[in-house]
C-alpha positions in Angstrom: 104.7 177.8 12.8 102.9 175.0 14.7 101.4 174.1 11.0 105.0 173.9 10.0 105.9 171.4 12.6 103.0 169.6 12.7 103.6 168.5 9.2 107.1 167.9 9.8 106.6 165.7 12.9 103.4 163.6 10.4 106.2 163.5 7.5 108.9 162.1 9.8 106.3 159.6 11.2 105.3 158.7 7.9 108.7 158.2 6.6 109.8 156.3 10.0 106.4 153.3 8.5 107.6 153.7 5.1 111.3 152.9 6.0 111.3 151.7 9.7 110.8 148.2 8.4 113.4 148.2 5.5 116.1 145.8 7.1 113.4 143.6 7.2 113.1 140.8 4.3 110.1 141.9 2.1 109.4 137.8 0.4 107.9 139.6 -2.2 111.6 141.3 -3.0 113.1 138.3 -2.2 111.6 136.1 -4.5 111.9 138.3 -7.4 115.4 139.1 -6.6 116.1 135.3 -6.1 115.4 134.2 -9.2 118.6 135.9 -11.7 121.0 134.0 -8.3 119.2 130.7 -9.3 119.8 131.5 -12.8 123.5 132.5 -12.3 123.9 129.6 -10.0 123.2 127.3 -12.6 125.1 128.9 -15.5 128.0 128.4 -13.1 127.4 124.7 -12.4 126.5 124.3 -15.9 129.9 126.0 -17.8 132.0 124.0 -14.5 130.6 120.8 -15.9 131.9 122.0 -19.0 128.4 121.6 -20.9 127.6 123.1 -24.9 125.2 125.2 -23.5 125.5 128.7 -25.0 126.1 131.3 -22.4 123.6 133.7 -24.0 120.3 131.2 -22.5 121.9 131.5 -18.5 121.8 135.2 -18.7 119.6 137.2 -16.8 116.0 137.7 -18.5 116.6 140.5 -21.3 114.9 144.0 -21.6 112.3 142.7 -23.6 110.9 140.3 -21.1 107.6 141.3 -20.3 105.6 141.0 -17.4 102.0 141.1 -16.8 101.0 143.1 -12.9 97.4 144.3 -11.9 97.4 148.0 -10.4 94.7 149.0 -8.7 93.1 152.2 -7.2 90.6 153.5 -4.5 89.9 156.7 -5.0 88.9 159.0 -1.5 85.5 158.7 -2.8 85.6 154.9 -3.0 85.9 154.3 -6.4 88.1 151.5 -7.8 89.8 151.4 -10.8 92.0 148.5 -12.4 94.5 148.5 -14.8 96.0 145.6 -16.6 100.3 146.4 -17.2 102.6 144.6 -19.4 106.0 146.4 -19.3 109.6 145.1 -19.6 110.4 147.7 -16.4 111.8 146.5 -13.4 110.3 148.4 -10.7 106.5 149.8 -9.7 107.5 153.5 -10.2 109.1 153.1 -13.4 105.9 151.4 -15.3 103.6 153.7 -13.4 105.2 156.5 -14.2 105.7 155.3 -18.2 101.8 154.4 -17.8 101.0 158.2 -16.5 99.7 156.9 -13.4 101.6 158.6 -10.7 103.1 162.3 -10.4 106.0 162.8 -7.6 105.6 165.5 -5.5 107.2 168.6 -6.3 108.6 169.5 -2.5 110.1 166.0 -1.8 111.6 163.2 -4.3 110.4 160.1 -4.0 107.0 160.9 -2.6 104.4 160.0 -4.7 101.2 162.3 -3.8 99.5 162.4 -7.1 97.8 158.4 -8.3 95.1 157.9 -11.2 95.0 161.9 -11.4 93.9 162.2 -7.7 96.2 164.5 -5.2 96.5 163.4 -1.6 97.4 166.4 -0.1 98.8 166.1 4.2 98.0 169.6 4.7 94.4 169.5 4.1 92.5 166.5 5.3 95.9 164.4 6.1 95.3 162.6 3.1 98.6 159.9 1.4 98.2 157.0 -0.8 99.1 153.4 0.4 100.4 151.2 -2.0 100.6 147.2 -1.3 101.4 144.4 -3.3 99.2 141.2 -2.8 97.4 142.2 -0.1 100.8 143.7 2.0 102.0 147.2 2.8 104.7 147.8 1.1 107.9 148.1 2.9 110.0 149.9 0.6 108.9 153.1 -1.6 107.8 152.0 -5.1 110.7 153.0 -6.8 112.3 150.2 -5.0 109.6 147.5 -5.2 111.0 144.9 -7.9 108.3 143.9 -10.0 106.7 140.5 -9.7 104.8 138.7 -12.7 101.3 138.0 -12.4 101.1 140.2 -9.0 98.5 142.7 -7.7 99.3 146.1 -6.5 97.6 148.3 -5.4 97.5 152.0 -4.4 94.6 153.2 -1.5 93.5 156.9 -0.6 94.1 157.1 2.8 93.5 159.9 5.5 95.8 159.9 8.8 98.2 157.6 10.3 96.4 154.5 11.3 
């Protein structure tokens, strides 16, 4: 029973980081979101002005718009790995999962405990995987990080609550 609690006090924590922070404005989410507005914006301004511009080039970018992100992995035993993505997806779990490179756990969705093959499991050494882009925690899960062209994420073994 205290097991029990335990890990439901360490999940609750860990979802209270994970989410505590999510009124905040991430820039990275921002900027990409801020981009199809600009777009938009412009379309407006541009059909207003009554321009020949065909609507079809002030639409947002099209499936097959690709971008190119750098995912990268420490392992618990320290070893990195790097992996070079070009995907038309939108967000970090959906090319990650297309790319085989994270597994959700099977007790909660949305909780990704499996990266590069490697489980981080709570229960036996308090072990989870942080994922950053750029350099920053995350403040959102990965399945709603936006993707951003040309930007590094990355996902580290980690062990506790720091």
């Amino acid at each position: 029973m205290k097991r029990f609690i335990s890990l439901l006090i360490a999940l609750t924590m860990l979802l209270g980081v994970l989410c505590g922070c999510a009124g905040k404005t991430d820039p990275v989410t921002t900027e990409a979101s801020a981009a199809p507005t600009e777009q938009t914006d412009a379309a407006t301004d541009a059909a207003t002005e009554e321009t020949a511009a065909p609507t079809e080039q002030t639409d947002a970018p099209t499936e097959d718009a690709q971008m190119h992100i750098t995912f990268r992995v420490t392992h618990d035993d320290g070893e990195v790995k790097e992996f070079e993505l070009t995907t038309s997806r939108t967000t970090l779990a959906e090319v990650l999962i297309d790319e085989n490179l994270v597994q959700e756990s099977a007790q909660s969705s949305g909780f990704y405990d499996t990266v590069d093959g490697e489980y981080a499991d709570w229960n036996v050494d308090e072990g989870w995987w942080c994922f950053s882009c750029n350099g920053e925690a995350l403040m959102v899960g990965i399945e709603e990080t936006e993707l951003v062209d040309g930007a590094v994420y990355e996902a580290v073994f980690t062990h506790g609550i720091n």
